[in-house]
C-alpha positions as CSV (number, residue, x, y, z in Angstrom):
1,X,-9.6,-13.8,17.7
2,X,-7.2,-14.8,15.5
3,X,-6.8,-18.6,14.0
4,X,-4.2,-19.9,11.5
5,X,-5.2,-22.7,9.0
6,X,-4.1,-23.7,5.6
7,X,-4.7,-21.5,2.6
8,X,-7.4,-22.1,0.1
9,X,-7.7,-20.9,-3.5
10,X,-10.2,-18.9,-2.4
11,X,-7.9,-17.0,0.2
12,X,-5.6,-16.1,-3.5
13,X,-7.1,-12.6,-4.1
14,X,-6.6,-11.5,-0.4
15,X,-3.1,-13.1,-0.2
16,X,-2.4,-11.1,-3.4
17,X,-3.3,-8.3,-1.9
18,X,-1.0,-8.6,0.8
19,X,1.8,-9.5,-1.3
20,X,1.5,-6.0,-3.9
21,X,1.3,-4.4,-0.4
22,X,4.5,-5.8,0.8
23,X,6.2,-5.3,-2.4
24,X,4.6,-1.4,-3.2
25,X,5.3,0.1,0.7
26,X,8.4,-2.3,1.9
27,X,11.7,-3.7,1.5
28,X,10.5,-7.6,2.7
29,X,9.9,-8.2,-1.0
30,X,12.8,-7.2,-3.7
31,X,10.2,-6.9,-6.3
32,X,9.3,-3.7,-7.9
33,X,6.2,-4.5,-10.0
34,X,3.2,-5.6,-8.1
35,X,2.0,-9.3,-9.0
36,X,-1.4,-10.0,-10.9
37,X,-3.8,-12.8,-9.8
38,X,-2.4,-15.1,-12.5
39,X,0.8,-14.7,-11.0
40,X,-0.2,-15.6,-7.5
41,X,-2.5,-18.7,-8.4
42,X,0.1,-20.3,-10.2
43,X,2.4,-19.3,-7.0
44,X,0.0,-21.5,-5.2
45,X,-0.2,-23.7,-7.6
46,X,3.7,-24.7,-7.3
47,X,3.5,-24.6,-3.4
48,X,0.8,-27.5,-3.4
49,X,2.6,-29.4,-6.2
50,X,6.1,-28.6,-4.3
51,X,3.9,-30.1,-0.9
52,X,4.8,-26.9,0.7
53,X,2.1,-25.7,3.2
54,X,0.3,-22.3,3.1
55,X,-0.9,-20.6,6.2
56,X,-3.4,-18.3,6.8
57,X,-4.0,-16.0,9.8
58,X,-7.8,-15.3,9.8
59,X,-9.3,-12.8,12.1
60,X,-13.3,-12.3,11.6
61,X,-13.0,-14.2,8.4
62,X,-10.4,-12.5,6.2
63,X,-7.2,-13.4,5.6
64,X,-4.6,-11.2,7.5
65,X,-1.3,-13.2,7.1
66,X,0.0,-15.6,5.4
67,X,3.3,-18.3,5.9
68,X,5.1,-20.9,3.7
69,X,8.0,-22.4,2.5
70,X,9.8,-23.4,-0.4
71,X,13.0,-24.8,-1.9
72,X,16.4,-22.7,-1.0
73,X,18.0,-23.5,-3.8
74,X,17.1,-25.9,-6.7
75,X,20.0,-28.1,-6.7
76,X,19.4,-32.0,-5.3
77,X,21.8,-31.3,-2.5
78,X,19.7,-28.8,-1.5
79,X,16.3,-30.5,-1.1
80,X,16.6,-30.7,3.0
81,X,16.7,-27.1,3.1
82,X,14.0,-24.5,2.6
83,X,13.6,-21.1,2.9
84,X,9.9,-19.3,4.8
85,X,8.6,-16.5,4.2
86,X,5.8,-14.2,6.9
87,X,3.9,-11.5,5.2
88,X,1.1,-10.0,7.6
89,X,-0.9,-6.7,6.3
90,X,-0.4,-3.5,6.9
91,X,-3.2,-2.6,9.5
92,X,-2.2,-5.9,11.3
93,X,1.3,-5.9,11.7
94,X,2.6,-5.3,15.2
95,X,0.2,-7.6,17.0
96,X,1.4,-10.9,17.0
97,X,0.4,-12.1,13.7
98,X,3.7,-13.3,12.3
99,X,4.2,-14.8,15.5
100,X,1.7,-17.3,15.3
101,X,2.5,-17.5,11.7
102,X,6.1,-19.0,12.6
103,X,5.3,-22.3,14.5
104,X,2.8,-23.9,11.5
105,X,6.3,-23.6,9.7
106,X,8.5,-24.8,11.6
107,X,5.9,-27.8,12.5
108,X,5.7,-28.9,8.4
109,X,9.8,-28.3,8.8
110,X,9.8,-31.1,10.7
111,X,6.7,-33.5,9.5
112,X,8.3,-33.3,5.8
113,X,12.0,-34.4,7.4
114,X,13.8,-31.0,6.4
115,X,16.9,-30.5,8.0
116,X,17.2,-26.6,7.8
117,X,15.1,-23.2,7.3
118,X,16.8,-20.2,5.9
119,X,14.9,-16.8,6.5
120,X,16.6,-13.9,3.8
121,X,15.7,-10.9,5.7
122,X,16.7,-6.9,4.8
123,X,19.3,-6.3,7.1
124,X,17.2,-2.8,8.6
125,X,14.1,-5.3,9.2
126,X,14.8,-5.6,12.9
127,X,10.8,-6.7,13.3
128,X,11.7,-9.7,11.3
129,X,14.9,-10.7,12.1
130,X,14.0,-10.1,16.2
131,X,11.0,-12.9,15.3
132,X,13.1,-15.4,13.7
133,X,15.7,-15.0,16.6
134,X,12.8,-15.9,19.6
135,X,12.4,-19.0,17.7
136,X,15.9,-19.9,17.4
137,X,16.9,-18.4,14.3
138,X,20.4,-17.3,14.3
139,X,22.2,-14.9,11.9
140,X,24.4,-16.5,9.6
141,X,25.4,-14.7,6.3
142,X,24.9,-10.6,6.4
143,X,25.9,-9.8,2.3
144,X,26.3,-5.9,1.5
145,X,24.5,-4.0,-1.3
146,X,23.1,-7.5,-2.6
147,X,19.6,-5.5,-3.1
148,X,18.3,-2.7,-5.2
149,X,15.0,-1.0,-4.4
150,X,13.5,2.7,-3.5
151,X,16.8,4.4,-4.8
152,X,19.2,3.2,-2.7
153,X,21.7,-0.7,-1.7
154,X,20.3,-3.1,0.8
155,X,22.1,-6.0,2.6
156,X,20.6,-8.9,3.2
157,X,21.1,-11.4,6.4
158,X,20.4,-15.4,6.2
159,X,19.7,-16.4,9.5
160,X,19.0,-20.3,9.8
161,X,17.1,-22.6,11.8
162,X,18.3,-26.4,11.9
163,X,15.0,-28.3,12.9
């Protein structure tokens, strides 16, 4: 069975692991260079200082998936808006992880009084973009050749939530 609950900084290491995953094998991350532990603590760090939630999908106590949030843009007009991010692991994807990953953010959405969620999604990541869309997402921006990675031009789509 899998539970969500907020990250610890114990869960780091594993959601590290995820992360260099993500960035080594996919195109949900525009990074090229996998992160070190340094990297990802202070990550955490700036997500509790920010008062942006971390969630963790646990199955038989490891971490399998994590969700947050975190400013859009940094401008002050922007500060009502945020942008989430779902990263599940590689032998867990495809089961329903991300989706249970999706409500937690959308919850602290609306306990923190945001007014919008923006999801930047690869524009050939139909898993991701089909998840936003069954809860309401809806496309909004689809930019061409914005991206660079694996030898080749990606687009990217914004599709937005207005909680």
């Amino acid at each position: 069975m899998v539970t969500i609950r907020t990250a610890t900084e114990e869960d780091i290491p594993t959601l590290l692991e995820i992360y260099n995953d993500i960035i080594i094998n996919t195109t949900a991350v525009w990074h090229e260079d996998p992160h070190t532990l340094a990297m990802r603590q202070e990550w955490f760090a700036v997500k509790k200082e920010q008062g942006f939630p971390v969630f963790a999908a646990v199955e038989n106590d490891r971490v399998i998936g994590f969700s947050t949030m975190g400013p859009f843009r940094p401008w002050f007009g922007y500060r009502y808006t945020v942008e989430n991010s779902v990263y599940v692991a590689a032998n867990s994807r495809g089961k329903g992880i991300a989706k249970l990953l999706m409500q937690p953010i959308i919850n602290a959405a609306k306990e923190l009084k945001l007014h919008a969620i923006v999801a930047g999604i690869e524009a050939t990541n139909e898993a991701s973009i089909a998840l936003h869309q069954k809860f309401g997402f809806v496309e909004v921006a689809h930019f061409k050749e914005v991206g660079f990675k694996f030898n080749r031009w990606m687009d990217l789509k914004f599709l937005e939530l207005i909680v």
